[in-house]
HTML snippet that shows the backbone in 3Dmol.js (N, CA, C, O; Angstrom):
<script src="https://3Dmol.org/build/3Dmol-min.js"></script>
<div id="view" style="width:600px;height:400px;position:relative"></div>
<script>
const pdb = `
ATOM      1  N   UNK A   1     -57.072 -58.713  53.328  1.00  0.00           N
ATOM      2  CA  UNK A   1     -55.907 -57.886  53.542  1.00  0.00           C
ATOM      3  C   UNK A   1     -55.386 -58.081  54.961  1.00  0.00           C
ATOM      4  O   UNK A   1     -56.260 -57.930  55.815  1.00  0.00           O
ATOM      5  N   UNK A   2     -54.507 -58.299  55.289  1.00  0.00           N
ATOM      6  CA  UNK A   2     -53.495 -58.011  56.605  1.00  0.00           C
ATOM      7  C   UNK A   2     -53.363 -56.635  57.429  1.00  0.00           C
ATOM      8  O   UNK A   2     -53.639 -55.508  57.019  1.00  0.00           O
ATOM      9  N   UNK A   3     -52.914 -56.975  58.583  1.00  0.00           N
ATOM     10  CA  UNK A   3     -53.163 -55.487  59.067  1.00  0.00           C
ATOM     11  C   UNK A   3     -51.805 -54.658  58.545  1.00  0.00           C
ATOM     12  O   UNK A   3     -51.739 -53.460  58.821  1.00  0.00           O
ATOM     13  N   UNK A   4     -50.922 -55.173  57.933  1.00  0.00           N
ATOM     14  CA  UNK A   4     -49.570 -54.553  57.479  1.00  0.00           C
ATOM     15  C   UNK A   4     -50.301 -53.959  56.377  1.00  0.00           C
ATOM     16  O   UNK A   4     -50.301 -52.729  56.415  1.00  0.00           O
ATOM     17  N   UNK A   5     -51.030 -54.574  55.241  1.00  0.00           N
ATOM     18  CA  UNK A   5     -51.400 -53.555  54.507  1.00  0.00           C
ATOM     19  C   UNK A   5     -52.187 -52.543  54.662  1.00  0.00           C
ATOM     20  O   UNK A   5     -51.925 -51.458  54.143  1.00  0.00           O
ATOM     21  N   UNK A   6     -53.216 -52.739  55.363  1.00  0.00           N
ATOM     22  CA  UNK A   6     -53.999 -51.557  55.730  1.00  0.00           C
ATOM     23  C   UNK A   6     -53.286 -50.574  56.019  1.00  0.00           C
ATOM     24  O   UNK A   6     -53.679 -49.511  55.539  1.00  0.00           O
ATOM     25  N   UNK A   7     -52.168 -50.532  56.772  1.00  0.00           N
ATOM     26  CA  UNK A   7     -51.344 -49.860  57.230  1.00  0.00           C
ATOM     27  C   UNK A   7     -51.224 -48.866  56.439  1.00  0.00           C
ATOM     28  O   UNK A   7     -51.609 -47.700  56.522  1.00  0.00           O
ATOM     29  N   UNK A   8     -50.492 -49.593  55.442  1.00  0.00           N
ATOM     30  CA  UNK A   8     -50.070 -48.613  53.945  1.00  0.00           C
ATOM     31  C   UNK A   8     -51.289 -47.547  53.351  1.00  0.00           C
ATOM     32  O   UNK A   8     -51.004 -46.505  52.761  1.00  0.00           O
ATOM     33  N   UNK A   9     -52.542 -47.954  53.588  1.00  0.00           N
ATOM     34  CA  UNK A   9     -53.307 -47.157  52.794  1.00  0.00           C
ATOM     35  C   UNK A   9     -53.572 -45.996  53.688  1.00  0.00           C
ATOM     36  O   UNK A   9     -53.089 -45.935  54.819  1.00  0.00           O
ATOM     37  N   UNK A  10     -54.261 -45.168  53.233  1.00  0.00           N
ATOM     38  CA  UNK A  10     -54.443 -43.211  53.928  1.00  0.00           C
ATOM     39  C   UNK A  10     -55.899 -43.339  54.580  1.00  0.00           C
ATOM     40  O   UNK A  10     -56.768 -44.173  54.326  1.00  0.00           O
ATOM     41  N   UNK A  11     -55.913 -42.642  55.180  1.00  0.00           N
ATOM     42  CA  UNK A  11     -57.223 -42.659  56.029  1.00  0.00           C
ATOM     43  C   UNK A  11     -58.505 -42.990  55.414  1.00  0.00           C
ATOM     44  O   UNK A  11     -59.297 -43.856  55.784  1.00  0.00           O
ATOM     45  N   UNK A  12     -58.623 -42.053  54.260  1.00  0.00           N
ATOM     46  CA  UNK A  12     -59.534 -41.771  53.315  1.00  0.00           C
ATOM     47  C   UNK A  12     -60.429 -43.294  52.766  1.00  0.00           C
ATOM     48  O   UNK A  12     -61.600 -43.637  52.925  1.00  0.00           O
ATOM     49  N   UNK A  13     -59.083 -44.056  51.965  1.00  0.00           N
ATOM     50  CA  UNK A  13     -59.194 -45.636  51.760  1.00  0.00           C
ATOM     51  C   UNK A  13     -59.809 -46.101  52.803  1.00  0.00           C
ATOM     52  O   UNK A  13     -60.960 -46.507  52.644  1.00  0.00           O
ATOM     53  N   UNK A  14     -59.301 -46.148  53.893  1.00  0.00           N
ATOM     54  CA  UNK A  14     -59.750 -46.664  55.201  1.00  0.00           C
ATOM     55  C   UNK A  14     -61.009 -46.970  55.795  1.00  0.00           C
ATOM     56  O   UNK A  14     -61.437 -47.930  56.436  1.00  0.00           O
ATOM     57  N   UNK A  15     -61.483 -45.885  55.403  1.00  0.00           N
ATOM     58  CA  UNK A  15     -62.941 -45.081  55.772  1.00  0.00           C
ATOM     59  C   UNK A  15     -64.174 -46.134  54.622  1.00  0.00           C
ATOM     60  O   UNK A  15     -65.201 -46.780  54.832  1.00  0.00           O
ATOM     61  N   UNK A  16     -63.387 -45.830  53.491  1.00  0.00           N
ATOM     62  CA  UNK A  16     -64.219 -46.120  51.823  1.00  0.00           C
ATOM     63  C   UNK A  16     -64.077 -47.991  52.417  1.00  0.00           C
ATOM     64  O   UNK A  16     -65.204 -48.443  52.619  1.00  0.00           O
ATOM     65  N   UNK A  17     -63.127 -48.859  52.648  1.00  0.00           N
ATOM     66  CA  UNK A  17     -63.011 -49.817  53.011  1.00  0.00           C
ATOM     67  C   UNK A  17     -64.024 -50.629  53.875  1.00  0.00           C
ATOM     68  O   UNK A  17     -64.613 -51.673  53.593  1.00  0.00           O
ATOM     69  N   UNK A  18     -64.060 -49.951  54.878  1.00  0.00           N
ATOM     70  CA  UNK A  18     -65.229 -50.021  56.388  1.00  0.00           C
ATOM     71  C   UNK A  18     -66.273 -49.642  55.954  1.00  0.00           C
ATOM     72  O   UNK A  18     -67.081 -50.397  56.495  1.00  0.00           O
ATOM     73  N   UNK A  19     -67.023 -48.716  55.093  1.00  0.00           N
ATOM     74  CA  UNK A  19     -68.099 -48.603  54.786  1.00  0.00           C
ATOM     75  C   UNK A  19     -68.287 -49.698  53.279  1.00  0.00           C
ATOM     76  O   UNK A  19     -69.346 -49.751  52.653  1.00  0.00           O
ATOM     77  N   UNK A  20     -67.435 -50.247  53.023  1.00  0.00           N
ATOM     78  CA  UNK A  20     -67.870 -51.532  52.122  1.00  0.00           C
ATOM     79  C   UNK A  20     -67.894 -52.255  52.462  1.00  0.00           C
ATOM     80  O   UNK A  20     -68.517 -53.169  51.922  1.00  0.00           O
ATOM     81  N   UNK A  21     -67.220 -52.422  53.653  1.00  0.00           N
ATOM     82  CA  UNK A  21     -66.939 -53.825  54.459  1.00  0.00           C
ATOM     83  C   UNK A  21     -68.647 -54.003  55.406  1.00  0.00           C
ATOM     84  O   UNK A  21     -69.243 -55.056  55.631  1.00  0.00           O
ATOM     85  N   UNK A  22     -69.020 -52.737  55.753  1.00  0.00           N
ATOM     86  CA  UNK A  22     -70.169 -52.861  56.744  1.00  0.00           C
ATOM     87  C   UNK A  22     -71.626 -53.051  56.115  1.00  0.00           C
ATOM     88  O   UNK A  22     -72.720 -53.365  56.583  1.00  0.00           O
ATOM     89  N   UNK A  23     -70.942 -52.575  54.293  1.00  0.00           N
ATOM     90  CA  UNK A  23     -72.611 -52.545  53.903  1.00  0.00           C
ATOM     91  C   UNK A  23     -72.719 -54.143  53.300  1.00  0.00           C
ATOM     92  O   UNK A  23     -73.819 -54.682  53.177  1.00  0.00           O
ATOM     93  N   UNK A  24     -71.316 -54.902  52.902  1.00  0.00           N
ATOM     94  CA  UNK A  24     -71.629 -56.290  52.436  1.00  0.00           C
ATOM     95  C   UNK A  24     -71.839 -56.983  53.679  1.00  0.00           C
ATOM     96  O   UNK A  24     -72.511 -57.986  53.438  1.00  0.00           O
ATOM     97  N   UNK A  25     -71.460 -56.860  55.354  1.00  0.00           N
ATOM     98  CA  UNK A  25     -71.582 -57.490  56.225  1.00  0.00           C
ATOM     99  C   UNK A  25     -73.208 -57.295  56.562  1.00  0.00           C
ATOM    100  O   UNK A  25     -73.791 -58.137  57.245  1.00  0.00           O
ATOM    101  N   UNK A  26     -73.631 -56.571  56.236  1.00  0.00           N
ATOM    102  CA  UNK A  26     -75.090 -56.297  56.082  1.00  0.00           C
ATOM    103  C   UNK A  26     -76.247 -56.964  55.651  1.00  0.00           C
ATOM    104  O   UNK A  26     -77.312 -57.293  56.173  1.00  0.00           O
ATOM    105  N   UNK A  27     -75.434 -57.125  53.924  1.00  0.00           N
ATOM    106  CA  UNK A  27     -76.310 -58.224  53.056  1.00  0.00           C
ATOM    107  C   UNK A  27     -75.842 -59.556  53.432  1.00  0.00           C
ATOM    108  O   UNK A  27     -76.526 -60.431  52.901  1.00  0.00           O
ATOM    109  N   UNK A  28     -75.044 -59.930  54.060  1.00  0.00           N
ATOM    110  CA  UNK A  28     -74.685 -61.101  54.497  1.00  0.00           C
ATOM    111  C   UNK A  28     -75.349 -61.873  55.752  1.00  0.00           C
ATOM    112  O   UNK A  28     -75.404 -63.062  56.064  1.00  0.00           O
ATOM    113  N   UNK A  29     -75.940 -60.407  56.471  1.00  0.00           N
ATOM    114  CA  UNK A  29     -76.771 -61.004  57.538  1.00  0.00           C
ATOM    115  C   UNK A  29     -78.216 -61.193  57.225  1.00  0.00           C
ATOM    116  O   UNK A  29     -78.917 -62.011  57.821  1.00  0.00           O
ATOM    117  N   UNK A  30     -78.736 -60.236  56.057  1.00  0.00           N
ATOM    118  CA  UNK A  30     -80.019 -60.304  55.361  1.00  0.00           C
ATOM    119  C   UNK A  30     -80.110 -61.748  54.638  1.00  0.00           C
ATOM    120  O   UNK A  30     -81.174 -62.361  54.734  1.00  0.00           O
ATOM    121  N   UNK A  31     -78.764 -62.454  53.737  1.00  0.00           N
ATOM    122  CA  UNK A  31     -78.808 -63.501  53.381  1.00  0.00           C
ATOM    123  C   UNK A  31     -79.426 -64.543  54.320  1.00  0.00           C
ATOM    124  O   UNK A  31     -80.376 -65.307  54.148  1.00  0.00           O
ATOM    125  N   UNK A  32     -78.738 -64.379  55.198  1.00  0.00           N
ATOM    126  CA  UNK A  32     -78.781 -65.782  56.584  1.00  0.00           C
ATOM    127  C   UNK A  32     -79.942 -65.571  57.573  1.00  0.00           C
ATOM    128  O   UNK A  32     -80.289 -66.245  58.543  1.00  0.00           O
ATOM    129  N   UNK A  33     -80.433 -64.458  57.053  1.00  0.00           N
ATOM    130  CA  UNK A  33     -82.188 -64.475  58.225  1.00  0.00           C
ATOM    131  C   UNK A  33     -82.800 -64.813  57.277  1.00  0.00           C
ATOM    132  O   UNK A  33     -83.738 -65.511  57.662  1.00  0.00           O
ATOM    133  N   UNK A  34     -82.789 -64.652  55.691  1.00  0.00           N
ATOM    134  CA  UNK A  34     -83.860 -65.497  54.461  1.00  0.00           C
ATOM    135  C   UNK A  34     -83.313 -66.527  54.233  1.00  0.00           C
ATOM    136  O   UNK A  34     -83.737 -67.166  53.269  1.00  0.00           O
ATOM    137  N   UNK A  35     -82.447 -66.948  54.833  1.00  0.00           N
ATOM    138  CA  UNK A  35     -81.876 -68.527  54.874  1.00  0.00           C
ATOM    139  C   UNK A  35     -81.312 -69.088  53.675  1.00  0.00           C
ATOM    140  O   UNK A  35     -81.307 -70.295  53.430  1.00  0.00           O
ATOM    141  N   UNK A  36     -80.615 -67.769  52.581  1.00  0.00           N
ATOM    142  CA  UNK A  36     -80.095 -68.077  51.349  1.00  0.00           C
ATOM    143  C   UNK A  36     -78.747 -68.041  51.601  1.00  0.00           C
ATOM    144  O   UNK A  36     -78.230 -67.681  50.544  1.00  0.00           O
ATOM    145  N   UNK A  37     -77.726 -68.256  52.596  1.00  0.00           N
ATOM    146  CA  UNK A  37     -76.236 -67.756  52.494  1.00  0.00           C
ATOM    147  C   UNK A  37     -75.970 -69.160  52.572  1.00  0.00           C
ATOM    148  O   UNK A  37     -76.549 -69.922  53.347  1.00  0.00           O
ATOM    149  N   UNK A  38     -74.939 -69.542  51.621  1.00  0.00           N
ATOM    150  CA  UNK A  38     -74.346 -69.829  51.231  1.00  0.00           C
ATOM    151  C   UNK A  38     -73.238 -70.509  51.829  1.00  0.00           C
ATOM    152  O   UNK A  38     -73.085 -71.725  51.938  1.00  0.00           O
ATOM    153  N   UNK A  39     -72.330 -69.401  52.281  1.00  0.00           N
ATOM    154  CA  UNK A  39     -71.350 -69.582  52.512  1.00  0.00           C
ATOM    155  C   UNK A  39     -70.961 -68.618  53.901  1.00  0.00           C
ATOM    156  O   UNK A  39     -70.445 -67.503  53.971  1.00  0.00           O
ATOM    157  N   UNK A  40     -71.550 -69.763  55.187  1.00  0.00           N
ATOM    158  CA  UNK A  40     -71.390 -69.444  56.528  1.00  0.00           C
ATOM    159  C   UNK A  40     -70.520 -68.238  56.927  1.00  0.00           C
ATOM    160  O   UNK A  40     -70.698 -67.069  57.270  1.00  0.00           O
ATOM    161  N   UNK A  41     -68.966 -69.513  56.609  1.00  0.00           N
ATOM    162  CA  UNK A  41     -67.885 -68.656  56.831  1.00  0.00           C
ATOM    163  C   UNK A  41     -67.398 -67.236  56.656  1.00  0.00           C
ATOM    164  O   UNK A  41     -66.542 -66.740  57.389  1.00  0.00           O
ATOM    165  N   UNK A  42     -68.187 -66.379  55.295  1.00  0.00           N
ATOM    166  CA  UNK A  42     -68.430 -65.639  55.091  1.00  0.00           C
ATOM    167  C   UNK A  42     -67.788 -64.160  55.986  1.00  0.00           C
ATOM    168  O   UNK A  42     -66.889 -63.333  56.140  1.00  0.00           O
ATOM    169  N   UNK A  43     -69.609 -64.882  56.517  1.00  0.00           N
ATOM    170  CA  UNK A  43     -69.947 -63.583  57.771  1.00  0.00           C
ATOM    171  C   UNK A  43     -68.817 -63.181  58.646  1.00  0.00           C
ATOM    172  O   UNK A  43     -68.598 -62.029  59.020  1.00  0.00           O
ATOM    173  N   UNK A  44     -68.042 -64.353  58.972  1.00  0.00           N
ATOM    174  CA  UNK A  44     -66.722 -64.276  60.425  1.00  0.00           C
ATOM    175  C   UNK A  44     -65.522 -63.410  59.646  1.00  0.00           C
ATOM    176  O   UNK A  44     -64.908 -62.408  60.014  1.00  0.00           O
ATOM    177  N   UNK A  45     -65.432 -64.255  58.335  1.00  0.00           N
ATOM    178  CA  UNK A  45     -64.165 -63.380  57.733  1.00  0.00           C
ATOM    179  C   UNK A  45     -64.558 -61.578  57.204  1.00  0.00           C
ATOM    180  O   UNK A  45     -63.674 -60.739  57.033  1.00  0.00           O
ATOM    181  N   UNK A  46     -65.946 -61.324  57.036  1.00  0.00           N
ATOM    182  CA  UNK A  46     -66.200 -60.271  56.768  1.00  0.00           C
ATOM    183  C   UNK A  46     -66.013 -59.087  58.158  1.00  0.00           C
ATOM    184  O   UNK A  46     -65.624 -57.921  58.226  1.00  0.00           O
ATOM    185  N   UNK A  47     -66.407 -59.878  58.939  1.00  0.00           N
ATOM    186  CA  UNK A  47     -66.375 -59.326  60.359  1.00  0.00           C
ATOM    187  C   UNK A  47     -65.108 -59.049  61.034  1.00  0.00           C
ATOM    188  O   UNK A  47     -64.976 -58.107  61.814  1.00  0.00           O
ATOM    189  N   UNK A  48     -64.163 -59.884  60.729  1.00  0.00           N
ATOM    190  CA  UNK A  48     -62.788 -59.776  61.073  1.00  0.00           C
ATOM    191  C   UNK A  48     -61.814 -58.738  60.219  1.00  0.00           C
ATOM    192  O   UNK A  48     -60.836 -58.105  60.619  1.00  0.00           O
ATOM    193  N   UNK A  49     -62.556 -58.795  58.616  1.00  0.00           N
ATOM    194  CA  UNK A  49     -61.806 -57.935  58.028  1.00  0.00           C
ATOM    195  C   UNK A  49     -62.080 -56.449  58.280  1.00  0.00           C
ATOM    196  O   UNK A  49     -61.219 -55.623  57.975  1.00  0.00           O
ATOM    197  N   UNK A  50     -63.618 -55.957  58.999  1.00  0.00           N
ATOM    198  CA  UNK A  50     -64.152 -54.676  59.218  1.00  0.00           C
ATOM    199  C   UNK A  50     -63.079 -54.639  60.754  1.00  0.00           C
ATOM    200  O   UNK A  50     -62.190 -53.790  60.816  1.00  0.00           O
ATOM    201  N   UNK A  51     -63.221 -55.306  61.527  1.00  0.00           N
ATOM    202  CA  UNK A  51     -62.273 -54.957  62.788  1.00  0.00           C
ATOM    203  C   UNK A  51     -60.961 -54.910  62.492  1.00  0.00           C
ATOM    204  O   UNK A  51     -60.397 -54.513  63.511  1.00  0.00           O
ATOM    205  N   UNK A  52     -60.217 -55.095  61.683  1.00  0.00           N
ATOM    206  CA  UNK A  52     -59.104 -54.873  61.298  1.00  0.00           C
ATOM    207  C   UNK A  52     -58.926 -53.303  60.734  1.00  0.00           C
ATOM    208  O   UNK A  52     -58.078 -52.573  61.247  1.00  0.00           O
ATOM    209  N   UNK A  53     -59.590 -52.942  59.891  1.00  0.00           N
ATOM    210  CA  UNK A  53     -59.771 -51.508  59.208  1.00  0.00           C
ATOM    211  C   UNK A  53     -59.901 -50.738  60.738  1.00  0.00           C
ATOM    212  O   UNK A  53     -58.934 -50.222  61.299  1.00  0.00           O
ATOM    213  N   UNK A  54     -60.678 -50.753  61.051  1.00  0.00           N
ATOM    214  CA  UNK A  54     -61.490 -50.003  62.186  1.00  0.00           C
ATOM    215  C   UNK A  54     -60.213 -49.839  62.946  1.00  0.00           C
ATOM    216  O   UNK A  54     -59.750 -48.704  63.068  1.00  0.00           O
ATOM    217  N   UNK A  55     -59.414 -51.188  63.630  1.00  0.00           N
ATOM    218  CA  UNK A  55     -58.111 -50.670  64.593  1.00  0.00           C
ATOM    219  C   UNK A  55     -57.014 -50.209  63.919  1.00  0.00           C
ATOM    220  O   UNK A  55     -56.047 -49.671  64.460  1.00  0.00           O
ATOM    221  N   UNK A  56     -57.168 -50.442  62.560  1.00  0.00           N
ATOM    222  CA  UNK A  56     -55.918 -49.341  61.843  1.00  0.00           C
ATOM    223  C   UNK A  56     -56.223 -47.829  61.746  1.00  0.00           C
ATOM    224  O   UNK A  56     -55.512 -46.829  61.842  1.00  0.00           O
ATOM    225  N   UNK A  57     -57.607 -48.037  61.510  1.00  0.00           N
ATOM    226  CA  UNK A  57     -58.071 -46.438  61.554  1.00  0.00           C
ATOM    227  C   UNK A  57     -57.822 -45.202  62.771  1.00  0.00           C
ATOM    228  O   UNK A  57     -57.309 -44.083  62.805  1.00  0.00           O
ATOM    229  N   UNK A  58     -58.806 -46.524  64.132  1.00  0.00           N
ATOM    230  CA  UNK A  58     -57.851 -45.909  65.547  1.00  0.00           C
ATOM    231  C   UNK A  58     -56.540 -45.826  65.753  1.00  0.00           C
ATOM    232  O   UNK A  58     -56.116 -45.099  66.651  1.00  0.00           O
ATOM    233  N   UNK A  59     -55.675 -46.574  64.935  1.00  0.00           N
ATOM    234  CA  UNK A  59     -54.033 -46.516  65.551  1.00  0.00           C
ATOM    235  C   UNK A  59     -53.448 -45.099  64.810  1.00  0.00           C
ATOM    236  O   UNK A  59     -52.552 -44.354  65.207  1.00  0.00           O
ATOM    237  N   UNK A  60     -54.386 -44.993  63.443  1.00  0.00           N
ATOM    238  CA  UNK A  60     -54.135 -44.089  62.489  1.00  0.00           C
ATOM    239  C   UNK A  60     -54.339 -42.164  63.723  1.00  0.00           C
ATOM    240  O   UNK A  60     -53.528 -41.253  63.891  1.00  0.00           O
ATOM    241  N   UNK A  61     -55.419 -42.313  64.129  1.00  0.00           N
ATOM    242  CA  UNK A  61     -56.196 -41.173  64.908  1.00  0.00           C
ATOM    243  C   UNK A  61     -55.566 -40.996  65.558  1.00  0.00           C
ATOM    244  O   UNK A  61     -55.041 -39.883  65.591  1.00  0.00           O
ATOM    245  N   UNK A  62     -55.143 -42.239  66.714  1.00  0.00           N
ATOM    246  CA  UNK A  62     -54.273 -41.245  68.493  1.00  0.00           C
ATOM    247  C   UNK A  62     -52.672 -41.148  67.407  1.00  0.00           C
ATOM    248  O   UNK A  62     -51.776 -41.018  68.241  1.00  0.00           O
ATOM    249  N   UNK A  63     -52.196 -41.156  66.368  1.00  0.00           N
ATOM    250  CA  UNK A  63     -51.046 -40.901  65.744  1.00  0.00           C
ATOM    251  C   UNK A  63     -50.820 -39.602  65.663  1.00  0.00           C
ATOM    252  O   UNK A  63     -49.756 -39.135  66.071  1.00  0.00           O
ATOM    253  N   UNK A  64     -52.125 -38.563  64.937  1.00  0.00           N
ATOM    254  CA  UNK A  64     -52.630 -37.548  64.221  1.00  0.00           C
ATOM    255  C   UNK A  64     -52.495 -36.179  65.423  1.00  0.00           C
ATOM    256  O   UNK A  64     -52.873 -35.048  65.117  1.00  0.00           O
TER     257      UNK A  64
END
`;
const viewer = $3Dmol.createViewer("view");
viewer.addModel(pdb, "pdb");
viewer.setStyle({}, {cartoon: {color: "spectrum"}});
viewer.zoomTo();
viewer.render();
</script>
């Protein structure tokens, strides 16, 4: 997702988003210390997509 869409969604989403985003960035790091991942790239785009949520969430807060 883009940060334009995040935009669109309500805090609530936001929240539910980042805590899916943090618990698959999780198993993604458990993958790559048992040396089963797959697919490197993964991890960076998972990581980029949780910092994206996270500064919509803050832009969302000093708004409020």
């Amino acid at each position: 997702m883009t940060a334009v869409e995040l935009r669109d969604l309500d805090v609530e989403a936001l929240n539910a988003k980042s805590r899916e985003l943090d618990d698959q960035l999780f198993r993604l790091r458990i993958q790559k210390s048992m040396g089963q991942l797959e697919a490197p790239g993964k991890v960076r785009h998972v990581r980029r997509e949780l910092a994206r949520v996270k500064t919509v969430l803050q832009e969302k807060a000093k708004q409020a």
